[in-house]
C-alpha positions as CSV (number, residue, x, y, z in Angstrom):
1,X,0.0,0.0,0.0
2,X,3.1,2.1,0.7
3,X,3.5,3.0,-3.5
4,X,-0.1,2.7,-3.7
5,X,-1.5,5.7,-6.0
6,X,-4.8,6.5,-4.4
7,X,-7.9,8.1,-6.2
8,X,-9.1,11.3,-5.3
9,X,-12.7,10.0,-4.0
10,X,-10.6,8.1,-1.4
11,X,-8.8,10.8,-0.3
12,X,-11.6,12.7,0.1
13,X,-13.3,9.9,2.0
14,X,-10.0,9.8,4.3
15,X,-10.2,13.7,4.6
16,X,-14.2,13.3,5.6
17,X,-13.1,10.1,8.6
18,X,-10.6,12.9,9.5
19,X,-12.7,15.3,10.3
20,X,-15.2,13.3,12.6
21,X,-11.9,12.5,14.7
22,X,-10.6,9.5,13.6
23,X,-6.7,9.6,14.2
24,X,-4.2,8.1,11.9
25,X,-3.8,5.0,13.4
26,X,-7.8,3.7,13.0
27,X,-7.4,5.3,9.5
28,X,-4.6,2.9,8.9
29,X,-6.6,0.1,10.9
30,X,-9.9,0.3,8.6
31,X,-7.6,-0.1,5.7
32,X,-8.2,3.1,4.4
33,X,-4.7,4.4,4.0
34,X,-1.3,3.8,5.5
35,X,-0.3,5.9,8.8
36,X,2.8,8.0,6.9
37,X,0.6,8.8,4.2
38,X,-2.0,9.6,6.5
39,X,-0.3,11.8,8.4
40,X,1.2,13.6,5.1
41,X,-2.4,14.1,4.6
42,X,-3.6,15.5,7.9
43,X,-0.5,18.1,7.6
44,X,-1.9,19.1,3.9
45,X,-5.6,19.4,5.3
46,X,-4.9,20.9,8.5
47,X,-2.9,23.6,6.0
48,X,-5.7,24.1,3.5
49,X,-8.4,24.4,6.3
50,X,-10.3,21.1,4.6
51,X,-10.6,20.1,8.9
52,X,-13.0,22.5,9.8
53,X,-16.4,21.1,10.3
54,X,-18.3,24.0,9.2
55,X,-16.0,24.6,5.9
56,X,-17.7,23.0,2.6
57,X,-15.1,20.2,1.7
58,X,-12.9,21.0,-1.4
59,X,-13.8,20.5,-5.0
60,X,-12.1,16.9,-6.4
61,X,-9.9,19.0,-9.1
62,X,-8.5,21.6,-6.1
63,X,-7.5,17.5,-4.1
64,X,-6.4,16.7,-7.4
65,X,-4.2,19.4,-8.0
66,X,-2.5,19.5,-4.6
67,X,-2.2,15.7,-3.6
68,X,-0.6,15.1,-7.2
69,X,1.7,17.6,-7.1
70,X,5.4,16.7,-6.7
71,X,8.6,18.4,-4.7
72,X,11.1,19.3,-7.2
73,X,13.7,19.0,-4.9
74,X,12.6,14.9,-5.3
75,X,12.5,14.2,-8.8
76,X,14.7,17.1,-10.5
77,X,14.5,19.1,-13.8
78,X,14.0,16.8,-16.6
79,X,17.6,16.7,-18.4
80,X,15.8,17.0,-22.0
81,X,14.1,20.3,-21.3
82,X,17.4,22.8,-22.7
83,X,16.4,20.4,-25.9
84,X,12.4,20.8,-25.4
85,X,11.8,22.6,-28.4
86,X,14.2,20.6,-30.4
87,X,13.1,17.0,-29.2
88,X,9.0,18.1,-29.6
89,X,9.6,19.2,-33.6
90,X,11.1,16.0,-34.0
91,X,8.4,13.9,-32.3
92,X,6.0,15.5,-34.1
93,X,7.7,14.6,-37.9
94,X,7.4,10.9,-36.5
95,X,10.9,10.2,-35.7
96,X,11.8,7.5,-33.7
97,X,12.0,8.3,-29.8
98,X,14.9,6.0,-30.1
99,X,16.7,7.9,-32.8
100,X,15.6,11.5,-31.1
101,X,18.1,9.9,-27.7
102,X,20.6,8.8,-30.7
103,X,20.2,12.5,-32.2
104,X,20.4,14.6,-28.9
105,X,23.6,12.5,-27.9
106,X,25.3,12.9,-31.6
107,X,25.2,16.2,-31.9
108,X,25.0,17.9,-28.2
109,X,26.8,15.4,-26.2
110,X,23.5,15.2,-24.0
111,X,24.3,12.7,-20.5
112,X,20.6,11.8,-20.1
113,X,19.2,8.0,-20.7
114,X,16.3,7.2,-23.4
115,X,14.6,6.7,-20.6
116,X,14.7,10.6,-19.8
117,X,13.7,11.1,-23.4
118,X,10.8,8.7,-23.3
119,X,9.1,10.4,-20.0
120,X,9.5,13.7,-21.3
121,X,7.6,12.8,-24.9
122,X,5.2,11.2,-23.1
123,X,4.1,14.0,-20.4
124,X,4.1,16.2,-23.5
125,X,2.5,13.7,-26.1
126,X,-0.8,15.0,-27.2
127,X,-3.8,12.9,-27.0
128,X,-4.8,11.2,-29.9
129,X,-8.4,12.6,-31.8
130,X,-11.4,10.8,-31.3
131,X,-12.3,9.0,-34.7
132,X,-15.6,9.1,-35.8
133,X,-17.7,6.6,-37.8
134,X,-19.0,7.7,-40.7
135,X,-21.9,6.7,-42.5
136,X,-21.8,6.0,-46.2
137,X,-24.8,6.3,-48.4
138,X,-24.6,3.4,-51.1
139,X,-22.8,3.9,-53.8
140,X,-21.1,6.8,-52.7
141,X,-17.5,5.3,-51.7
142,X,-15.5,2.6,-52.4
143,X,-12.1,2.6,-50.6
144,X,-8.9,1.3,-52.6
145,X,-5.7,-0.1,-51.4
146,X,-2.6,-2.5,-52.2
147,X,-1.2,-5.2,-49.9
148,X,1.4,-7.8,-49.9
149,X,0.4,-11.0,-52.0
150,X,1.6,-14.5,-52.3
151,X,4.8,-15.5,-54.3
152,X,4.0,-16.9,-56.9
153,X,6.3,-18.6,-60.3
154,X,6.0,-16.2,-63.3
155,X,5.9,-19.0,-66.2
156,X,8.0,-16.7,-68.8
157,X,10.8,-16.4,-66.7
158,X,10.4,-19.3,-64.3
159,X,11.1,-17.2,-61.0
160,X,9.7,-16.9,-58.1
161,X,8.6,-13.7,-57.5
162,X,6.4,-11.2,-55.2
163,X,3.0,-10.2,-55.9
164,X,0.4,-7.5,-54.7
165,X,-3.2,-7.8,-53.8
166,X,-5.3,-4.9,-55.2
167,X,-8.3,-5.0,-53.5
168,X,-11.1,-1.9,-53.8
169,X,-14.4,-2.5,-51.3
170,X,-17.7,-0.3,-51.3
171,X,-18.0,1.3,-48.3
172,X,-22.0,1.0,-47.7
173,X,-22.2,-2.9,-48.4
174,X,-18.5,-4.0,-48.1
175,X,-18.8,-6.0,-51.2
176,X,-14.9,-6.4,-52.7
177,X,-13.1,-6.5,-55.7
178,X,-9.6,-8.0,-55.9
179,X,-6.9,-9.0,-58.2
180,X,-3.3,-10.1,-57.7
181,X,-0.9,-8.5,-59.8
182,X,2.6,-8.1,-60.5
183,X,3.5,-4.5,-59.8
184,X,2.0,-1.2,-58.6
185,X,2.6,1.0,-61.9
186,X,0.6,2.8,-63.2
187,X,-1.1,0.7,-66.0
188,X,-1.2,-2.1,-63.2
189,X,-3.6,0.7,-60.9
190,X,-5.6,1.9,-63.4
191,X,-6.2,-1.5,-64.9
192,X,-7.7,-3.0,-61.7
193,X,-10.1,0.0,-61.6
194,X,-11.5,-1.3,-64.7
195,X,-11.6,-4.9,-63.9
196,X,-13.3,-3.4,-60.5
197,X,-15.6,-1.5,-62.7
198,X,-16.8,-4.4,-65.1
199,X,-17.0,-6.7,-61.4
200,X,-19.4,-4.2,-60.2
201,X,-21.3,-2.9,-62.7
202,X,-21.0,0.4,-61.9
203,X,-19.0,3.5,-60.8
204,X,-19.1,4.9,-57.2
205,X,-19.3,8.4,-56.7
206,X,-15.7,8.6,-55.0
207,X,-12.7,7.0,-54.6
208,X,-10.9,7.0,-51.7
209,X,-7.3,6.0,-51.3
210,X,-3.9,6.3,-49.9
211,X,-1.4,8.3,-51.3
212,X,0.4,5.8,-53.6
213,X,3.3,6.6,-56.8
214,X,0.7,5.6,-59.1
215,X,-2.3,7.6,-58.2
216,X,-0.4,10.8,-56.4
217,X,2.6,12.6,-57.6
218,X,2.5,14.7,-54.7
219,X,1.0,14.0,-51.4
220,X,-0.4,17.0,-49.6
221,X,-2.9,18.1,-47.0
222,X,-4.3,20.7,-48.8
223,X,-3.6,20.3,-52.3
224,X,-2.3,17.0,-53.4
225,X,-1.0,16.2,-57.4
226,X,-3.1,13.8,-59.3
227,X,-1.2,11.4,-61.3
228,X,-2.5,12.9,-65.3
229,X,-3.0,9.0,-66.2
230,X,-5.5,8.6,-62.8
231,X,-7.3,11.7,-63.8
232,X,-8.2,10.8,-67.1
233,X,-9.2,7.8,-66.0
234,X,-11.5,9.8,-63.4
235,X,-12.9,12.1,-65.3
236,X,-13.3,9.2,-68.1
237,X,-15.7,7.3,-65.6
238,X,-16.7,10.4,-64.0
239,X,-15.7,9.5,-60.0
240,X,-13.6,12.0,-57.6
241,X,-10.4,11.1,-56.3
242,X,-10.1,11.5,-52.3
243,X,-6.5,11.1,-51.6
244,X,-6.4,10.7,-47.5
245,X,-4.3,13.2,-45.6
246,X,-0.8,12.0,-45.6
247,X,-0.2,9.7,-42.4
248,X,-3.8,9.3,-42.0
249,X,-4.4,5.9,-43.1
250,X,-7.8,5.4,-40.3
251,X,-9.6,7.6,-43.8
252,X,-9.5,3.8,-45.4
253,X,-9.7,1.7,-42.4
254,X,-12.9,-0.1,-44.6
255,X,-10.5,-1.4,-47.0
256,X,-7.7,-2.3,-45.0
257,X,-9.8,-4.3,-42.9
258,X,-10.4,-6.1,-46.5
259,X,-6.6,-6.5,-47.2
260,X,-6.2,-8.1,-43.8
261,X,-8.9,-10.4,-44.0
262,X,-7.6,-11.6,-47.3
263,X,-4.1,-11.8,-46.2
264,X,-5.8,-13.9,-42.6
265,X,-8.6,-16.0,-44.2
266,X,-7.7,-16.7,-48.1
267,X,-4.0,-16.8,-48.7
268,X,-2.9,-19.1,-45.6
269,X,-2.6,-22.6,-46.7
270,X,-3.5,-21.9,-50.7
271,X,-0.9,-22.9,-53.4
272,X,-1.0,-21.3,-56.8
273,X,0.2,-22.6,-60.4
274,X,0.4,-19.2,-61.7
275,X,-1.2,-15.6,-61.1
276,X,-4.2,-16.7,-63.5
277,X,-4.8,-19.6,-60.9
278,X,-4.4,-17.3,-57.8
279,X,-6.7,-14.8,-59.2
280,X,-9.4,-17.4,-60.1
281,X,-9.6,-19.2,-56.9
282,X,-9.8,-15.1,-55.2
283,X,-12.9,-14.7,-57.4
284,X,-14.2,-17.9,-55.9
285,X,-13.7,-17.0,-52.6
286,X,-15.0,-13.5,-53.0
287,X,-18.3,-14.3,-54.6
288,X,-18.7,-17.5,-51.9
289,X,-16.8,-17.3,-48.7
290,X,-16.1,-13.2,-48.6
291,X,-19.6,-12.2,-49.8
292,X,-21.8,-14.6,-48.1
293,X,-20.2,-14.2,-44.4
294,X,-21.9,-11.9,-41.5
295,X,-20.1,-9.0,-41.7
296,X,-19.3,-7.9,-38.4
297,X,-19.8,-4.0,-38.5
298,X,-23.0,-4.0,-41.4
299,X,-24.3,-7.7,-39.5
300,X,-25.3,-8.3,-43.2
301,X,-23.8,-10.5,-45.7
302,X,-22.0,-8.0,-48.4
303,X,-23.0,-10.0,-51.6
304,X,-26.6,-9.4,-50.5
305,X,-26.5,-6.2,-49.1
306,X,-24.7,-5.2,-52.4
307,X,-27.6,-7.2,-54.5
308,X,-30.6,-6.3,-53.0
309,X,-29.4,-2.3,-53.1
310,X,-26.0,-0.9,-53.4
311,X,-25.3,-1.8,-57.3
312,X,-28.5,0.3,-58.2
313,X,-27.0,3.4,-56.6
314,X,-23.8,2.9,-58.9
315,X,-23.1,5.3,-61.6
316,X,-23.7,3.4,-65.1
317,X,-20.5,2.4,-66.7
318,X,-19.3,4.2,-70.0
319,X,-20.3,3.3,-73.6
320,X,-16.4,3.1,-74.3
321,X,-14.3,2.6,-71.3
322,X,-11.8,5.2,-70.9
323,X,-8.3,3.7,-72.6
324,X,-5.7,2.9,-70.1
325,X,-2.8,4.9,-70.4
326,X,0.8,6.2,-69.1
327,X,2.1,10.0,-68.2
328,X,5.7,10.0,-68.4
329,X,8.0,13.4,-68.4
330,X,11.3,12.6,-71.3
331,X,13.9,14.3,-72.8
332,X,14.8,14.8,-76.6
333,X,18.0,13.4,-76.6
334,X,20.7,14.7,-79.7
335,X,19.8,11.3,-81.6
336,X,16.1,12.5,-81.8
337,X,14.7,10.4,-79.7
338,X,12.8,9.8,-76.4
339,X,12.9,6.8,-74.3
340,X,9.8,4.8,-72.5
341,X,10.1,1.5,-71.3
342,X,13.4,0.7,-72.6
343,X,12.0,1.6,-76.2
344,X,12.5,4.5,-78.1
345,X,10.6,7.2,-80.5
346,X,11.7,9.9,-82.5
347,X,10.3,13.5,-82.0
348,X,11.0,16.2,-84.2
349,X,15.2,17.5,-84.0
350,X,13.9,21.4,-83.3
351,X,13.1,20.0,-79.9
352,X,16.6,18.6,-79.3
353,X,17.2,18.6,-75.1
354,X,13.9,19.8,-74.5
355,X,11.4,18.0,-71.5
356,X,8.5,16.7,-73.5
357,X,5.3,15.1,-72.4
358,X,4.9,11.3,-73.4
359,X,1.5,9.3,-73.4
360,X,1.2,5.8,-73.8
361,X,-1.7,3.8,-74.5
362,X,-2.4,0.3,-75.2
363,X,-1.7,0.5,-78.9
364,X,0.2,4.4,-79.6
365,X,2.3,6.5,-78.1
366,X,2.1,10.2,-78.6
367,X,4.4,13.0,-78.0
368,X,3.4,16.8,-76.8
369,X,5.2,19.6,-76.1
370,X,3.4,21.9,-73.6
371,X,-0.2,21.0,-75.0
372,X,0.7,20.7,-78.8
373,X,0.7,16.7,-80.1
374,X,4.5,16.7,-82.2
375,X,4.8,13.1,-83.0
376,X,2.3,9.8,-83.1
377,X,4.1,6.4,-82.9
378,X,2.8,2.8,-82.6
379,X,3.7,1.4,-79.3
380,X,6.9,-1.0,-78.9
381,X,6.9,-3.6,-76.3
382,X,10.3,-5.2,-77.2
383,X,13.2,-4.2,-75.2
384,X,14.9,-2.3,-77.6
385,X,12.8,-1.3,-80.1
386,X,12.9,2.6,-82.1
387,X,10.2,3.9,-83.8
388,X,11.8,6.6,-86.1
389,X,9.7,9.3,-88.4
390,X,12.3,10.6,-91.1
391,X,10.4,13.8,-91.5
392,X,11.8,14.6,-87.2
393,X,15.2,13.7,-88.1
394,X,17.5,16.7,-89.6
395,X,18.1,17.4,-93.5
396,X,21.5,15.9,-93.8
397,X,20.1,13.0,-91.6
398,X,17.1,12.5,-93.9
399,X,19.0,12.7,-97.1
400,X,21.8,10.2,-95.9
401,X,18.7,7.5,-94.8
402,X,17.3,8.7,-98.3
403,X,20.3,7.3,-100.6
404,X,20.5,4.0,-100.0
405,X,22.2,1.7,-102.5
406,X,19.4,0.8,-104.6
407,X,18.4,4.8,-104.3
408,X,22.4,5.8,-105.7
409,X,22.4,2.8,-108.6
410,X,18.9,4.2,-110.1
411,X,20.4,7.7,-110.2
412,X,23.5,6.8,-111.4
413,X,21.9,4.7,-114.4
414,X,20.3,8.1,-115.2
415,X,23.5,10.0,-115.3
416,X,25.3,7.3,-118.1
417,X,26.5,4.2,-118.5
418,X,29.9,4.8,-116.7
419,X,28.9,6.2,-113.5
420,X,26.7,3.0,-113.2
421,X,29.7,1.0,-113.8
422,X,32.1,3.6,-111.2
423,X,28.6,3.0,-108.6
424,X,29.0,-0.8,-109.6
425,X,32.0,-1.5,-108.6
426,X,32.0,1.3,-105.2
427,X,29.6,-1.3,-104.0
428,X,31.1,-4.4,-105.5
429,X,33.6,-3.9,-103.0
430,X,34.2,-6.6,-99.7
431,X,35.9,-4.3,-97.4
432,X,34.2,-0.9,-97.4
433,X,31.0,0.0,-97.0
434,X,30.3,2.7,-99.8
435,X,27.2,4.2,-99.9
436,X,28.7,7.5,-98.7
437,X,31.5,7.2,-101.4
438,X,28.7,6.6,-103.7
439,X,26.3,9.6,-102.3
440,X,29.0,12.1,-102.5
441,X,30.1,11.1,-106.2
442,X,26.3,11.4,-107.1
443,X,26.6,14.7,-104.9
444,X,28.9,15.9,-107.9
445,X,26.4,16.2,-110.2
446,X,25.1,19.5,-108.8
447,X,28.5,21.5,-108.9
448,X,29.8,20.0,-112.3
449,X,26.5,18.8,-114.2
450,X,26.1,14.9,-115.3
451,X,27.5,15.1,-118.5
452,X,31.1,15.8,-117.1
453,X,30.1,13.7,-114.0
454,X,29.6,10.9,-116.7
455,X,33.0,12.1,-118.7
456,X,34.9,12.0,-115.0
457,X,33.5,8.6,-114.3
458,X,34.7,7.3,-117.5
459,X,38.3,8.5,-117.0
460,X,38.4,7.0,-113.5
461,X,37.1,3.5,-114.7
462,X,39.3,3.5,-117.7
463,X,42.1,4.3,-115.3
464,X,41.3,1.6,-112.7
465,X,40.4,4.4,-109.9
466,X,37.0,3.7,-109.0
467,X,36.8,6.4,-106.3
468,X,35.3,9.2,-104.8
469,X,38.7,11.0,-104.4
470,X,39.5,9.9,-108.5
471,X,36.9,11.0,-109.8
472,X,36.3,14.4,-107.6
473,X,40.1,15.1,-108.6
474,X,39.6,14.8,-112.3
475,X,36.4,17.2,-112.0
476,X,38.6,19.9,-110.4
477,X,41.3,19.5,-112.7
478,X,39.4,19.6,-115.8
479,X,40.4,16.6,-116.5
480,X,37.3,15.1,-118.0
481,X,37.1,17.4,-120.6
482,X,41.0,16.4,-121.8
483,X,41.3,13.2,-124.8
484,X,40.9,10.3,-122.9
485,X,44.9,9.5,-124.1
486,X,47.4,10.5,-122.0
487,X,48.5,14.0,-121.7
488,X,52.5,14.4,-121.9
489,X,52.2,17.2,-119.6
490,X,51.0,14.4,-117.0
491,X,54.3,12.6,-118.1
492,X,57.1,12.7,-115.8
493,X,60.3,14.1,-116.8
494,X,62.2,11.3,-117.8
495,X,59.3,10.8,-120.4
496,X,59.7,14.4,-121.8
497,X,63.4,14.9,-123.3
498,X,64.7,16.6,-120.3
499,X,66.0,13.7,-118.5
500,X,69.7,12.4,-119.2
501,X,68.0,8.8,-120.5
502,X,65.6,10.5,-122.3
503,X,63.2,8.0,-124.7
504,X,61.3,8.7,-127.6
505,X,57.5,8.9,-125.9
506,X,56.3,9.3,-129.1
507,X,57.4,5.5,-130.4
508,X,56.3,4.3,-126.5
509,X,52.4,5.6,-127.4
510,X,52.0,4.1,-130.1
């Protein structure tokens, strides 16, 4: 009884034996309190005047207040109140009380134990608000959420991998949808809203979720950023998005009640083939054991609750659902192209380094920059893959992917005879690849004209120098437009009469 912390109607009871002039030792003998204490107690009433017979006795908070209150000299200041500011900020981002001790001895060498921290946060920890039920009309709200599913082999790659449960309940009849899937992008997430859709028939009037990557880009009290993808969706099936407040999660407790009682009652002792098998035997426990049980806050099964009246108070689904598609932010890189998904598309070459917009649907991909739509591209689901538009690449990128070999023999035909035969053997070649040697000698044709293009080609062949290089040479020298003999001024010197063995070049040409 000594440590015994005693409620204030029994102190006032002691205080009322008191004053009918029962000593300390037969307050001690009924049991009531111990002598020590009783004494401390006779000092404090005697003090206050609460022993007077004709005084009224004192209200419980003013016993409260002075009976509770304790000598300083006893217990000491708290060793974390220099820090009080600094320790309360801290608490109230959510940081461990752990790491605040870790924090406070880190960085100002503080003496005191955890303990001293814990005591402090917890005479200063505010109390918690009182949650309130709410009551949700049918077919107003269905709650959405992701939990951790089953592992489970993926047949294409023959690992074993992780899963997720996406499971979306309606609020008023607590009827569920839920799918396993792979991931949580952003395909995955608006997918399942579909498939939920379809399941139900109908549309609630509002969504409520967490804040995940996929739906919010930005969580915030006040003013949180809709993923674009989710709110074309939204406005596609025409429900509102009610992101909870961040670190809120009691806004959705409906449908995390759903996730645990999947994870508690349907995955323990379950084996699956594949993910097709896992979600089938979930659809078969959701329409039998799920929505035929008593629900224990509605004391109603859900699959008849959601029957008999919830699915008329749905919103009718769309004529054509809204396509599923991806928001991504890219970058023109210098090639003139955007990645997505490990595949690329070209965009046009004025937008080089510039952020762009990217939106993938199930079948195209389209480009925008700001709100204007700059290229349209069939969607690539191999690793790898490049979708390229000539018409965004530049000119002398264009022209080059223009001329091929086929492109360069036709043109060359056109010119004559011999510049087919000099393109002809460019690409007869079986160590370099030509088709620039045989777009730039085609290139000649608009400095020199074809005809002595053609004359040019036929001195090169003649002379056995099939080449770019010859025949540019000969074009700049005039060349083409010499006899197709040799020239003596080509000759060298021993071949003209000024060399000591000079020969007769005349005889030698003949």
């Amino acid at each position: 009884m000594a440590n015994r912390r005693f409620a204030v109607h029994e102190i006032r009871h002691v205080i009322s034996r008191m004053r009918l002039g029962e000593s300390d030792r037969q307050i001690a003998k009924a049991g009531l309190m111990g002598r020590v204490k009783a004494s401390k107690l006779r000092l404090l009433a005697q003090d206050q005047g609460w022993l007077d017979k004709d005084a009224p006795l004192p209200a419980n908070e003013v016993i409260e207040r002075l009976t509770r209150k304790t000598s300083p000299t006893k217990r000491g200041q708290s060793q974390v109140l220099p820090f009080a500011d600094q320790v309360l900020a801290w608490a109230g981002q959510g940081i461990a009380w752990t790491t605040i001790h870790q924090t406070l001895v880190r960085k100002f060498a503080f003496a005191g134990s955890y303990d001293a921290v814990k005591r402090f946060l917890r005479h200063h920890k505010q109390e918690r608000p009182a949650t309130v039920m709410l009551d949700h009309a049918p077919g107003d709200v269905a709650q959405v959420d992701f939990g951790a599913g089953p592992k489970i082999i993926d047949l294409g790659t023959g690992e074993v991998l992780g899963t997720w449960v996406f499971v979306m309940t309606l609020a008023w009849s607590r009827h569920q949808y839920a799918e396993v899937v792979w991931d949580q992008k952003v395909e995955t997430w608006l997918g399942c809203h579909r498939c939920a859709f379809e399941f139900f028939g109908g549309v609630p009037a509002r969504i409520v979720i967490d804040n995940p990557k996929c739906a919010i880009t930005k969580a915030c009290y006040h003013d949180p950023e809709v993923q674009r993808a989710y709110a074309e969706i939204a406005e596609g099936y025409g429900f509102l998005i009610s992101p909870c407040p961040p670190r809120d999660p009691q806004k959705k407790g409906i449908v995390e009640s759903g996730v645990k009682y999947i994870k508690n009652n349907f995955l323990p002792l379950r084996d699956f083939r594949d993910i097709a098998d896992a979600n089938r035997q979930l659809l078969e426990w959701i329409m039998g054991t799920a929505g035929n049980r008593v629900h224990g806050t509605t004391h109603e099964r859900p699959l008849t609750r959601f029957a008999e009246a919830e699915r008329h108070f749905l919103r009718a689904l769309p004529d054509v659902a809204p396509e599923v598609v991806t928001w991504a932010g890219v970058k023109l890189h210098g090639n003139c192209h955007v990645q997505f998904e490990k595949a690329f598309y070209s965009a046009p070459f004025a937008l080089v380094h510039q952020h762009l917009w990217l939106r993938a649907g199930e079948k195209t991909v389209q480009i925008f920059h700001g709100q204007i739509l700059v290229a349209v591209h069939s969607r690539l689901r191999r690793p790898g893959g490049k979708s390229t538009v000539n018409e965004h690449l530049p000119p002398e990128a264009r022209a080059y992917l223009m001329q091929t070999p086929q492109w360069c023999l036709e043109h060359a035909e056109r010119i004559g005879p011999m510049c087919r035969e000099l393109v002809d053997q460019l690409f007869a070649s079986r160590v370099l690849d030509n088709l620039r040697a045989a777009q730039g000698v085609l290139g000649l044709k608009k400095k020199y004209g074809p005809k002595r293009l053609e004359a040019a080609c036929r001195r090169a062949v003649e002379h056995g120098t099939a080449s770019y290089r010859a025949v540019k040479s000969i074009l700049e020298k005039g060349l083409d437009m010499e006899p197709t003999g040799l020239r003596l001024s080509l000759l060298p010197d021993a071949y003209k009469g000024r060399s000591r063995f000079c020969r007769d070049t005349r005889n030698m040409l003949q």
